[in-house]
C-alpha distance (Angstrom), angle and dihedral (degrees) to the residues before:
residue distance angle dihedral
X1 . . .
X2 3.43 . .
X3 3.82 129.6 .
X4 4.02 94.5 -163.3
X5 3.48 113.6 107.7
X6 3.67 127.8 -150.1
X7 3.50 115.3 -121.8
X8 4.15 98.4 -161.1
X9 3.95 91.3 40.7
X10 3.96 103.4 129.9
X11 4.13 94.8 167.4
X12 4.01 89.9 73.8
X13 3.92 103.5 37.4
X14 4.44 86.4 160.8
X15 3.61 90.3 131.3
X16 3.66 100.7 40.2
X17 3.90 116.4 87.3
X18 3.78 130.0 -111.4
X19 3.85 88.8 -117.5
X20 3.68 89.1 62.0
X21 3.93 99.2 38.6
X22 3.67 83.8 63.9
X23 3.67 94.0 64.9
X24 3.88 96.1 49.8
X25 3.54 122.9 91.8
X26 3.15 105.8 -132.1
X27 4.20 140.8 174.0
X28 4.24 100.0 -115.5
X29 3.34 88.0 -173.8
X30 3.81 95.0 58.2
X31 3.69 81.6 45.3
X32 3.46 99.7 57.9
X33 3.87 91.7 42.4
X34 4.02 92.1 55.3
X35 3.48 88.3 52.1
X36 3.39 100.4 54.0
X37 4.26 83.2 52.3
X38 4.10 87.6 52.5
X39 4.20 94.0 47.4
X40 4.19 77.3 54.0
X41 3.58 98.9 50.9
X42 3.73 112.3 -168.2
X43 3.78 84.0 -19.7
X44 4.29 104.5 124.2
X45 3.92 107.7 -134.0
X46 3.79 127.8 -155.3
X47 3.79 126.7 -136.2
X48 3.45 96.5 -100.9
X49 4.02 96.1 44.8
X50 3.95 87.1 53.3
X51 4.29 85.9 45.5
X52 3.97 84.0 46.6
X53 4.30 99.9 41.3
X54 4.21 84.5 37.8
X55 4.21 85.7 60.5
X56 3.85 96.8 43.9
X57 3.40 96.9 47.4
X58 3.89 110.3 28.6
X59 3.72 100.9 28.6
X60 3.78 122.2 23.0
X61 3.35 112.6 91.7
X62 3.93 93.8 3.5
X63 3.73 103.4 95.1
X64 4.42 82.9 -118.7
X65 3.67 111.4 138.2
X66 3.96 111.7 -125.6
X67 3.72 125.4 -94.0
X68 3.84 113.3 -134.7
X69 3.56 126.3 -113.5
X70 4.26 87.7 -112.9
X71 3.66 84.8 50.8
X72 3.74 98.4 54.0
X73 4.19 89.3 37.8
X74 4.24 84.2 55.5
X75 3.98 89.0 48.8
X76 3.73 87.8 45.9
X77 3.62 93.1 56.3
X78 3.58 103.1 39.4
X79 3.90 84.5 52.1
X80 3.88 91.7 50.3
X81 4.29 88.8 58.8
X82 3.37 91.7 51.4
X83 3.47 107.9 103.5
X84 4.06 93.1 -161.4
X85 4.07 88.9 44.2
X86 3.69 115.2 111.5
X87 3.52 92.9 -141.5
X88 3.65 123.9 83.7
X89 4.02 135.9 -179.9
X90 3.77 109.4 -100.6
X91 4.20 104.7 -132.0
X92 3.39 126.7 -116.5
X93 4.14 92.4 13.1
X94 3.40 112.5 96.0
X95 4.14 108.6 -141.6
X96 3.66 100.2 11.8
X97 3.53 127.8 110.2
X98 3.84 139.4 173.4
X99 3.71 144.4 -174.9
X100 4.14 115.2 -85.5
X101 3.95 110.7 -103.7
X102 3.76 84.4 -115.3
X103 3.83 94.0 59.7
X104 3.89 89.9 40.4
X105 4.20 85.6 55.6
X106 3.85 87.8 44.8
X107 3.66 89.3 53.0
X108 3.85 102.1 45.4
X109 4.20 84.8 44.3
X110 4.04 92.9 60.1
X111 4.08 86.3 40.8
X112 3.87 92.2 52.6
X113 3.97 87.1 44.9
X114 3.79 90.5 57.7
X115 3.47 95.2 54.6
């Protein structure tokens, strides 16, 4: 683990406040999608559990109109190229992704700081 923090990181914005977050123009939909991958933990997800998670939590009972399965595979991959993105392709499994280790440390440090 590593206890240097990158200054220009805008997929973990924990310490920065709401007033702030408001400012940034940001991608929600990459938002939503990365935290879907932190609720999993180290957990790998396929396409259609992220399409499935994505309704429950961001749509049903919100009034949100659905994203579509190619629109969530697109986000995916765009995410995976990013270099900064916590999300990475898992190899040799076609349609299943997963958080990189070092986001999964970075996650389980902040959790162990809130306790």
């Amino acid at each position: 683990m590593t206890d240097r923090v990158d200054l220009f990181d805008i997929y973990n914005l924990g310490d920065i406040p709401q007033e702030i977050r408001e400012w940034l123009s940001k991608d929600c939909f990459a938002d939503e999608i990365i935290s879907l991958f932190r609720l999993a933990g180290d957990r790998k997800l396929t396409t259609d559990e992220i399409v499935v998670a994505h309704y429950r939590k961001f749509v049903q009972g919100t009034g949100n109109p659905p994203r579509t399965k190619k629109q969530i595979t697109a986000k995916l991959y765009r995410l995976c190229r990013d270099q900064k993105s916590p999300v990475e392709f898992v190899d040799g499994k076609k349609g299943t992704y997963r958080l990189k280790e070092e986001a999964i440390e970075e996650e389980l440090a902040t959790t162990e700081g809130v306790k």
